[in-house]
TORKOL-4160 file (C-alpha; in steps of 0.2 Angstrom, whole numbers, padded with zeros to 4 digits, m for minus):
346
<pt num="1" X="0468" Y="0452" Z="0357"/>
<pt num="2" X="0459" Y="0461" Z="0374"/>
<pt num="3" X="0457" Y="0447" Z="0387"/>
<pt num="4" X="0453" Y="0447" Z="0407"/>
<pt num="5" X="0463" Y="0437" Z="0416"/>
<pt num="6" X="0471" Y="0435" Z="0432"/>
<pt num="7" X="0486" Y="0428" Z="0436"/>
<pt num="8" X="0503" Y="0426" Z="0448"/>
<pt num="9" X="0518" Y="0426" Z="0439"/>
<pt num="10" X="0530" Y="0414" Z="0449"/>
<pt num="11" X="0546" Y="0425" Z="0453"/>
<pt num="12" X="0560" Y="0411" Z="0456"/>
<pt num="13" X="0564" Y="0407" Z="0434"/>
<pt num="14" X="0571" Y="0426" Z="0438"/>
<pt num="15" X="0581" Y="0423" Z="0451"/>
<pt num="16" X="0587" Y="0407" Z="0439"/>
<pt num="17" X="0591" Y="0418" Z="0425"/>
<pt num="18" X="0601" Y="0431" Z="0435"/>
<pt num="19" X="0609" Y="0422" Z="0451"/>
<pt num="20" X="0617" Y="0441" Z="0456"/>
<pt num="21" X="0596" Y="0437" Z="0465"/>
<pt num="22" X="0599" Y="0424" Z="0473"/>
<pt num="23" X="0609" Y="0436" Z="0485"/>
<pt num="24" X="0594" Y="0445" Z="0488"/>
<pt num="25" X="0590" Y="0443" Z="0508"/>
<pt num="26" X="0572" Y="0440" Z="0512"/>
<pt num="27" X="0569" Y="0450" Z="0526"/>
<pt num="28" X="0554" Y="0454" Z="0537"/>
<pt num="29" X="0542" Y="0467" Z="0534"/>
<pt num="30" X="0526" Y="0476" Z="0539"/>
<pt num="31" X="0513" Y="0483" Z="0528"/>
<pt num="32" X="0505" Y="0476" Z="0514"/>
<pt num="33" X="0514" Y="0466" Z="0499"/>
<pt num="34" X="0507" Y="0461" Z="0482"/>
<pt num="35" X="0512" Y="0449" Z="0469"/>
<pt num="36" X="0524" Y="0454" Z="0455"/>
<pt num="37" X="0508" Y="0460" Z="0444"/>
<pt num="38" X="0502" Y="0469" Z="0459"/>
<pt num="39" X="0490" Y="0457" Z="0464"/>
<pt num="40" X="0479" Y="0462" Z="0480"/>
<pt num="41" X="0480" Y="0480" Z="0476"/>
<pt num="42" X="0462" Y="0487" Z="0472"/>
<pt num="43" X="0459" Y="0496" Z="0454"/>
<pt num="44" X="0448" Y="0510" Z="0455"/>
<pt num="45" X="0438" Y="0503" Z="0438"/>
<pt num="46" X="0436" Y="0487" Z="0431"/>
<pt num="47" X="0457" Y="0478" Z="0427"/>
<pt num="48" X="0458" Y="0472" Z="0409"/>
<pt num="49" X="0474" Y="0465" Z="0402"/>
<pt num="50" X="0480" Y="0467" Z="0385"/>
<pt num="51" X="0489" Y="0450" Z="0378"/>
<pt num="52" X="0502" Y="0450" Z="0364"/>
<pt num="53" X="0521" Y="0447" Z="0359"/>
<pt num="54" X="0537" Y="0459" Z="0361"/>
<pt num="55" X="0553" Y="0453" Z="0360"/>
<pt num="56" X="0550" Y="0434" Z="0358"/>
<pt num="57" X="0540" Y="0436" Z="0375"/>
<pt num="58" X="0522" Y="0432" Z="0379"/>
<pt num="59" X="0517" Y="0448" Z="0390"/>
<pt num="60" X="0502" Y="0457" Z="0396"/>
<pt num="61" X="0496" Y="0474" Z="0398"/>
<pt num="62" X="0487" Y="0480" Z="0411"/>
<pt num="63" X="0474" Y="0494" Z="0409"/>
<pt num="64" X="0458" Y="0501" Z="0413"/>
<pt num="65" X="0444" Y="0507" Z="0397"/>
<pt num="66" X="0431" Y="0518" Z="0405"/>
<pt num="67" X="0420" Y="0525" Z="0395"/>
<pt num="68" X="0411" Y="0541" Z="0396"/>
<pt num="69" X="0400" Y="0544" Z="0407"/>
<pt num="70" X="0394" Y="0559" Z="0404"/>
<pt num="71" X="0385" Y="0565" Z="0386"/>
<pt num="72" X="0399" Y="0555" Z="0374"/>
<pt num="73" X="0411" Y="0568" Z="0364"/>
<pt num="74" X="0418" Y="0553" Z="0353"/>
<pt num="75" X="0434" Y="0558" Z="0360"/>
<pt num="76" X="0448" Y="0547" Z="0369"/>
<pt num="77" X="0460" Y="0551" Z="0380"/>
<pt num="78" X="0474" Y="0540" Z="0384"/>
<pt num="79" X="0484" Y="0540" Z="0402"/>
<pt num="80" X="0502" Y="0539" Z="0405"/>
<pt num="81" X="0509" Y="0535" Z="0422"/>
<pt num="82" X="0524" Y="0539" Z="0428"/>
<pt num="83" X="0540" Y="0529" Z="0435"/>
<pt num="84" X="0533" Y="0529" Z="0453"/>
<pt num="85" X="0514" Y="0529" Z="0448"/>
<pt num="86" X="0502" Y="0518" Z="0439"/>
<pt num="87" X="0487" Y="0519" Z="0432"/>
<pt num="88" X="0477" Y="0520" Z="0447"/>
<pt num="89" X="0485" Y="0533" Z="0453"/>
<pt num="90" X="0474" Y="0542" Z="0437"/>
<pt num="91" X="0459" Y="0539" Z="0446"/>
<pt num="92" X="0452" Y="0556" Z="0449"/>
<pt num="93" X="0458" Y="0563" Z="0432"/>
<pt num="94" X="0449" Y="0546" Z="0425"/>
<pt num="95" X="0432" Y="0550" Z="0434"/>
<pt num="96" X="0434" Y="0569" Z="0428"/>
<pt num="97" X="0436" Y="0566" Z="0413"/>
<pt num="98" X="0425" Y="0551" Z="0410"/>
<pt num="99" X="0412" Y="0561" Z="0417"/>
<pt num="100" X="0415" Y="0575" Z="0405"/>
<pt num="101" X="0412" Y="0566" Z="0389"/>
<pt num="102" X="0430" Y="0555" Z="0386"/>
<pt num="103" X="0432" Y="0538" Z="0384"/>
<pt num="104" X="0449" Y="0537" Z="0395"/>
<pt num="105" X="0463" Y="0522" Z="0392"/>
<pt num="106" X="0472" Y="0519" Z="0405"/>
<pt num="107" X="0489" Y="0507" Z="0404"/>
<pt num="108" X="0502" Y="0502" Z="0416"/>
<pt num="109" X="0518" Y="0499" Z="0405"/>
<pt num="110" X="0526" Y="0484" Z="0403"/>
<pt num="111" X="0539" Y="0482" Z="0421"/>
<pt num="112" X="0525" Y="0494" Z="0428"/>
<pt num="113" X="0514" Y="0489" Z="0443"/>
<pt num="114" X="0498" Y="0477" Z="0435"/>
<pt num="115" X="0509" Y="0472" Z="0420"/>
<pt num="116" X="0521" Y="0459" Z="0415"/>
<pt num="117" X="0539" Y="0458" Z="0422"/>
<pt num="118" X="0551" Y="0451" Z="0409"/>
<pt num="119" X="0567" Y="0443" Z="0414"/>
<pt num="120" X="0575" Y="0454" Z="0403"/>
<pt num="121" X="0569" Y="0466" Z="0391"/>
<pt num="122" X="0576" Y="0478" Z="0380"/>
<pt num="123" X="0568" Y="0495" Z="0386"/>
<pt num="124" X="0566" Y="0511" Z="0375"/>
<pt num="125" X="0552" Y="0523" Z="0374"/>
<pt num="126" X="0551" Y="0516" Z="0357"/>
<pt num="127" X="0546" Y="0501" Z="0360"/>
<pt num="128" X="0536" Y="0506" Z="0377"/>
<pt num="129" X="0524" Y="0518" Z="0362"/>
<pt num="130" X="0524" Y="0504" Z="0350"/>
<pt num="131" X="0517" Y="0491" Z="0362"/>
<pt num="132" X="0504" Y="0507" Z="0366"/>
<pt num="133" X="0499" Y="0510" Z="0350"/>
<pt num="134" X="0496" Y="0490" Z="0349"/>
<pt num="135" X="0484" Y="0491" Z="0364"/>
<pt num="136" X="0475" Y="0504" Z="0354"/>
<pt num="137" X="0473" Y="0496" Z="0338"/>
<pt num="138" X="0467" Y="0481" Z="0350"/>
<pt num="139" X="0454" Y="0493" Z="0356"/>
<pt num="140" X="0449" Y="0501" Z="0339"/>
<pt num="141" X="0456" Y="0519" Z="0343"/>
<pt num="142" X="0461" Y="0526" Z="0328"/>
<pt num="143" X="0466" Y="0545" Z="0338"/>
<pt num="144" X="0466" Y="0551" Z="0354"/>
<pt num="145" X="0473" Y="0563" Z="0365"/>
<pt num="146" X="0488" Y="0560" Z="0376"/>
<pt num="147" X="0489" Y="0563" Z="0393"/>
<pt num="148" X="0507" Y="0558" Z="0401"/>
<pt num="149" X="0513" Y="0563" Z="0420"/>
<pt num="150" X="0532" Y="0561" Z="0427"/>
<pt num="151" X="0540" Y="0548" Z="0415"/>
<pt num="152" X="0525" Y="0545" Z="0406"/>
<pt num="153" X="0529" Y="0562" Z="0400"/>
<pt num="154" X="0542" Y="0558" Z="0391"/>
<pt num="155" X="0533" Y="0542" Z="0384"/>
<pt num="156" X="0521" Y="0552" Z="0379"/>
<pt num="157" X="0532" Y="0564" Z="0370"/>
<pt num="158" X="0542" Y="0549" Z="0360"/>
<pt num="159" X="0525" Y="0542" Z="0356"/>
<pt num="160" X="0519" Y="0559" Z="0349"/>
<pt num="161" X="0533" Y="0560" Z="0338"/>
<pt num="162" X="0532" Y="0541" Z="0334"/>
<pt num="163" X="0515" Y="0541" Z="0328"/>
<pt num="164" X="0509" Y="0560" Z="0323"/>
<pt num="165" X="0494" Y="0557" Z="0314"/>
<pt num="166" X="0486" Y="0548" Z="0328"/>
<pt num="167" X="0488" Y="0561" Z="0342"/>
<pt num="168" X="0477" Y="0573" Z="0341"/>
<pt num="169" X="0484" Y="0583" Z="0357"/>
<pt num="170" X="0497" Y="0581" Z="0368"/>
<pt num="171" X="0497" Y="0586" Z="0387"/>
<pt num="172" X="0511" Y="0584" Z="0399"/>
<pt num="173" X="0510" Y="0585" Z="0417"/>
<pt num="174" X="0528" Y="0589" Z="0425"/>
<pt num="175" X="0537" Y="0579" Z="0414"/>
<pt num="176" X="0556" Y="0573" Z="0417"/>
<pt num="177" X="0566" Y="0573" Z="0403"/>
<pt num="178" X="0563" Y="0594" Z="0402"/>
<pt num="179" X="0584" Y="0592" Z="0404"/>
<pt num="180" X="0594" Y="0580" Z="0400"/>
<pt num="181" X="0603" Y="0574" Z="0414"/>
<pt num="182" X="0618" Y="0566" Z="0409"/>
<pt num="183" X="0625" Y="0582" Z="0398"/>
<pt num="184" X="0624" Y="0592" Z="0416"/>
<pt num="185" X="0637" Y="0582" Z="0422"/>
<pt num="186" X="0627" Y="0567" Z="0434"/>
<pt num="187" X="0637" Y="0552" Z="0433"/>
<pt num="188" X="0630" Y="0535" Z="0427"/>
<pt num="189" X="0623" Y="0523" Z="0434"/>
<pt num="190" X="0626" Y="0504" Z="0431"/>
<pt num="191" X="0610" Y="0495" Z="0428"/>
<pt num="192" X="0617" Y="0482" Z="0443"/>
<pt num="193" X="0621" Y="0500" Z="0453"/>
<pt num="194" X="0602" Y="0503" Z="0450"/>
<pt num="195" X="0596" Y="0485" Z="0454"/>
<pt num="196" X="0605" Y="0484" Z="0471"/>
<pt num="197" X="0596" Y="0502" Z="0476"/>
<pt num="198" X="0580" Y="0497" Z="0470"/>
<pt num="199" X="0582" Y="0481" Z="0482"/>
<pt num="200" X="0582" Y="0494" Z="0497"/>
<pt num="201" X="0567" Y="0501" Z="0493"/>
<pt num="202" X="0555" Y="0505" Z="0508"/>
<pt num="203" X="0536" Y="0512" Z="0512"/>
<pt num="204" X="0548" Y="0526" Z="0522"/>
<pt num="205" X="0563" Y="0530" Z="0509"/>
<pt num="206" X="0546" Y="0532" Z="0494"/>
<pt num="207" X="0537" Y="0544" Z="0506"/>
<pt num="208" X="0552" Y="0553" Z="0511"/>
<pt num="209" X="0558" Y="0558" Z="0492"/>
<pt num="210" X="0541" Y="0560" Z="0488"/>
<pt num="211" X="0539" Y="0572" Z="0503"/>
<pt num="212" X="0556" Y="0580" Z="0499"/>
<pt num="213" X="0557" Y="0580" Z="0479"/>
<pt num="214" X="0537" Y="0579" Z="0473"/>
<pt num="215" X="0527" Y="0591" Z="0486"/>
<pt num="216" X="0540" Y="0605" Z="0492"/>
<pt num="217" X="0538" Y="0596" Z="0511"/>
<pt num="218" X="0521" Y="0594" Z="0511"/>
<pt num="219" X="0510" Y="0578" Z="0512"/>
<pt num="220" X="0493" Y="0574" Z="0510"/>
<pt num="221" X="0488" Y="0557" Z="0520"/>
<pt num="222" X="0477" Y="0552" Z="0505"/>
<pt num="223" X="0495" Y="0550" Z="0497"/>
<pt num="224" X="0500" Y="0536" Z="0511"/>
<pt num="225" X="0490" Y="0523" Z="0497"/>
<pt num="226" X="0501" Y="0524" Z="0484"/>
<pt num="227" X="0516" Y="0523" Z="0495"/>
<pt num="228" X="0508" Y="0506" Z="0500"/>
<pt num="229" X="0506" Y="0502" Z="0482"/>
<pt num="230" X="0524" Y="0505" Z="0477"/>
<pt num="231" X="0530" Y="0499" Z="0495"/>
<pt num="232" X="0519" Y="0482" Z="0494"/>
<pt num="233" X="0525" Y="0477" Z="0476"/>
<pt num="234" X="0545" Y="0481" Z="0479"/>
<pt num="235" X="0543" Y="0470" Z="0494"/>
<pt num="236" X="0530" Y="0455" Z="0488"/>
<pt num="237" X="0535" Y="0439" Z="0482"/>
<pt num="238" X="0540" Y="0446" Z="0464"/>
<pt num="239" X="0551" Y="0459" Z="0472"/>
<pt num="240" X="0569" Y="0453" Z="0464"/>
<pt num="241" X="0558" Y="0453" Z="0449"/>
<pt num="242" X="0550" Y="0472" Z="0453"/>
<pt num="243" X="0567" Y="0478" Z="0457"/>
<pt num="244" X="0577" Y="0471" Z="0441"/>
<pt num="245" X="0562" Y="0479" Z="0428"/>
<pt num="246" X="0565" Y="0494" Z="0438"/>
<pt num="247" X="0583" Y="0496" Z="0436"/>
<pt num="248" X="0582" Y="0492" Z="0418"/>
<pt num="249" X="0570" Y="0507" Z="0417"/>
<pt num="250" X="0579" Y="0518" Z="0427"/>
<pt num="251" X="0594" Y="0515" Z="0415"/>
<pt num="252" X="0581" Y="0519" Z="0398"/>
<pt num="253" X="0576" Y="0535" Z="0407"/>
<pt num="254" X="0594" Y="0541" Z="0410"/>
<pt num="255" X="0601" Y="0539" Z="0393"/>
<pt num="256" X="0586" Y="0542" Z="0382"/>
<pt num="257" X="0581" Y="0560" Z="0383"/>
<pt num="258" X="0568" Y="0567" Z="0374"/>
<pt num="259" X="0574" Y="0586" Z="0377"/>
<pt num="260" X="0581" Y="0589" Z="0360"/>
<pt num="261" X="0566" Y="0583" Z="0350"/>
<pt num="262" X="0553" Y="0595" Z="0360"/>
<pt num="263" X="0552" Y="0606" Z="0344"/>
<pt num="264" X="0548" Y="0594" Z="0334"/>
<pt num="265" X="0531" Y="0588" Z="0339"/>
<pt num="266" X="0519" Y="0594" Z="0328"/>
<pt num="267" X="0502" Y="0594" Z="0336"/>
<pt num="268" X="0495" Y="0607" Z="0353"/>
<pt num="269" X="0504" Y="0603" Z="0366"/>
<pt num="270" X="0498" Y="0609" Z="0385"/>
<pt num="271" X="0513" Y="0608" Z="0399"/>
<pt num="272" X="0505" Y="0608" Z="0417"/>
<pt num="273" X="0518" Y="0609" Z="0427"/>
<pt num="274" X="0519" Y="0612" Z="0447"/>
<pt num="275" X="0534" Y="0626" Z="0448"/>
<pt num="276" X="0537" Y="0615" Z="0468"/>
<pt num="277" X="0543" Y="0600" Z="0462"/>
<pt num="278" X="0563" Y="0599" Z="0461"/>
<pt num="279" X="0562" Y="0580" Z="0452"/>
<pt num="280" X="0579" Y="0575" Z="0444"/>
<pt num="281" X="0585" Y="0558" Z="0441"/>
<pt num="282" X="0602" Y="0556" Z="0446"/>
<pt num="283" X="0601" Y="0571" Z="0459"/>
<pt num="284" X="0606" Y="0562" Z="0475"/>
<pt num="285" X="0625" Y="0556" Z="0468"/>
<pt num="286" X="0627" Y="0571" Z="0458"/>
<pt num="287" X="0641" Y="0583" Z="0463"/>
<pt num="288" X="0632" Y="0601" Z="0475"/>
<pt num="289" X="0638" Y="0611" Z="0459"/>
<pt num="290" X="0628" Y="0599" Z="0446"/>
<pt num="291" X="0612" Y="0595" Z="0460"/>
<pt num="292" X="0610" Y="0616" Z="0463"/>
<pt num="293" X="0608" Y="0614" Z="0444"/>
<pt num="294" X="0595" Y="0601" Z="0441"/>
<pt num="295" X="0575" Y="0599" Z="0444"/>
<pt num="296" X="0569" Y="0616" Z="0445"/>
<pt num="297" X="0551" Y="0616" Z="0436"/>
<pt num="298" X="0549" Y="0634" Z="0437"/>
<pt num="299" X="0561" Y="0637" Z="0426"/>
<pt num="300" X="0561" Y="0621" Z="0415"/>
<pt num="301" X="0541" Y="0622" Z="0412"/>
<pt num="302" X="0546" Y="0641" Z="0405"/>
<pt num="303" X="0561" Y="0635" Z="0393"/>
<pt num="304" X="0555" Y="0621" Z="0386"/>
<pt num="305" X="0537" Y="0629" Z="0382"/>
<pt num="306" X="0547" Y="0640" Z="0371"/>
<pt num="307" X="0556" Y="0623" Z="0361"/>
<pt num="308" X="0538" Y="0617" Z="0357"/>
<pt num="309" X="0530" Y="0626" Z="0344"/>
<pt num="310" X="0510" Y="0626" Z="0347"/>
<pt num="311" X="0513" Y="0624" Z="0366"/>
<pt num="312" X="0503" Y="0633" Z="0378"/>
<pt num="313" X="0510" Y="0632" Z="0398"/>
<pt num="314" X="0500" Y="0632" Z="0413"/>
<pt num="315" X="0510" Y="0635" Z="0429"/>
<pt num="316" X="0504" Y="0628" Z="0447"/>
<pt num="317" X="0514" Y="0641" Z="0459"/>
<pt num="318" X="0512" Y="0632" Z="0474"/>
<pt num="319" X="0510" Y="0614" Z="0468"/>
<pt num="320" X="0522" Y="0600" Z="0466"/>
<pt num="321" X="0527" Y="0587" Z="0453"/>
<pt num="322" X="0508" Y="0579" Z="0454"/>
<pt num="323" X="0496" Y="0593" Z="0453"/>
<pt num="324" X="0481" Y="0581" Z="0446"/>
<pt num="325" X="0483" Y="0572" Z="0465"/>
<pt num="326" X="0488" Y="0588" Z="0473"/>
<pt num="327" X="0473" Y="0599" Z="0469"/>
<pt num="328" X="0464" Y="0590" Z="0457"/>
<pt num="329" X="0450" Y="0602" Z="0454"/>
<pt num="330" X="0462" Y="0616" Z="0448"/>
<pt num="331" X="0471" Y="0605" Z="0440"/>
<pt num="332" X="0455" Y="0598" Z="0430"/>
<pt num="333" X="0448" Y="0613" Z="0429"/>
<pt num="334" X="0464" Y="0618" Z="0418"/>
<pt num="335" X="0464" Y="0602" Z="0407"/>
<pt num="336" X="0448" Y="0604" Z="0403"/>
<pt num="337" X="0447" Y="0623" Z="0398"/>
<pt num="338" X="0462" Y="0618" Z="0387"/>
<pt num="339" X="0455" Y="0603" Z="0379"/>
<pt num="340" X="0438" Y="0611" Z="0374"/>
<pt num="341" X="0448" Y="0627" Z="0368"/>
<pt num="342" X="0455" Y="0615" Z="0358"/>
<pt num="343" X="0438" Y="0605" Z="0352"/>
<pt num="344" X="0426" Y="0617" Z="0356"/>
<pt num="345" X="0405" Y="0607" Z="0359"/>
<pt num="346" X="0396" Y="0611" Z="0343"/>
């Protein structure tokens, strides 16, 4: 069942369930915080949350359903965020397309921003589609179109080879998971090596890798919001709750690659990918041998459209690992030429 609700989840039973928390110094801080589920921080449309059971837990979903607002195509397209994004971050891909027909559906996963934190959980990409696919039966949609950015690339990706018949296309905006990190040689990381990093996190250590990995060195202050967003939740009241669903998803990144199964999907697949952006996870303890190897989206975006088999590539040359924040407009502008290539208005 779809229900509205609001509510703060208390964030001590985690630090009873895991006393390695209990460690955790509370420290002063200036900026904005928000509660675990991101409670304080403004959605761009109306917050609706998705209620069901996954693993013996009662959890909730997050999401936004905006309809279209322009002349209805009877079409949905569904949004996936990436690891340091959420669903708001969408919103100017949400008003574009809303406004050119779609109904657009826009989750924040489970351990992701408006949605529950579990005190443990066991994370795939399997189980972050099947509880998708849920929300979408909730809400009646029988197809759609995928949309996934960053890590929510490679969601989208298992979810497209989950569940076939209900994609009708599939389009990935600098996806991770082009290379499968691991086989290059970085070395792994404990999910308690991940916790303990994800407790340092900081509004200035986000803007600077964003800075430095996502936009070639370049920054836009309309970005400075969803550093707040991510900065705000890591140091709220949830935060040894934020930090331990992170690390857990870090881990489910890291050893779950998608790269090998890229020739498998069977629907149109569109890569948008800013040839900028250097993202690789793993990048900052890798060896300078390994690292010189990693992240570079002008070649990956190249390589792996070959791998897919009715893929089509579209290439940013001077944008970064988030060209729908970027540039929107050219970035719309290509979305929405493939899509109604795709699905032409009769």
């Amino acid at each position: 069942m779809s229900v509205t609700i609001s509510r703060w989840l208390p964030s001590l039973f985690l630090t009873a369930a895991l006393p390695l928390f209990a460690h955790a110094a509370a420290t002063p801080v200036e900026g904005p915080a928000y509660g675990p589920e991101l409670q304080g921080f403004d959605y761009p449309y109306t917050l609706k949350h998705f209620a069901f059971q996954s693993q013996g837990k009662s959890l909730q979903m997050g999401y936004m359903d905006v309809a279209a607002h322009g002349k209805a195509n009877g079409r949905t397209v569904v949004l996936m965020h990436g690891k340091l994004f959420c669903a708001a971050t969408w919103d100017s891909s949400i008003k574009t397309l809303s406004e050119a027909g779609y109904r657009v559906i826009a989750p924040d996963q489970i351990g992701f921003c408006t949605s529950s934190k579990p005190d443990n959980y066991q994370y795939s990409f399997q189980q972050l589609a099947t509880n998708t696919q849920q929300l979408l039966k909730a809400l009646g949609i029988q197809k759609a179109t995928l949309l996934g950015h960053s890590t929510g690339g490679m969601l989208a990706t298992r979810y497209a080879l989950m569940f076939p018949e209900q994609v009708e296309e599939l389009a990935l905006v600098n996806p991770i998971g082009l290379e499968d990190w691991k086989a290059l040689g970085v070395p792994y990381r404990t999910v308690d090596q991940w916790y303990e990093r994800e407790l340092k996190v900081s509004a200035q250590g986000i803007r600077e890798y964003q800075r430095t990995n996502f936009y070639d060195g370049r920054w836009k202050p309309e970005f400075d919001r969803w550093v707040d967003m991510l900065a705000g939740l890591s140091k709220g009241p949830g935060k040894t709750q934020v930090a331990w669903n992170s690390a857990l998803i870090y881990d489910m990144i890291f050893t779950q690659p998608v790269y090998y199964e890229f020739k498998d999907l069977k629907m149109p697949t569109l890569l948008l990918i800013g040839t900028t952006d250097t993202t690789a996870i793993g990048k900052d303890i890798a060896s300078p041998e390994v690292k010189a190897k990693m992240g570079h989206y002008d070649v990956l975006g190249k390589q792996v459209a070959k791998l897919i088999p009715q893929s089509t590539l579209v290439e940013f040359s001077r944008l970064g690992h988030a060209p729908q924040m970027e540039e929107p407009t050219q970035f719309h502008q290509a979305l929405l030429g493939w899509l109604n290539k795709n699905n032409p208005v009769r």
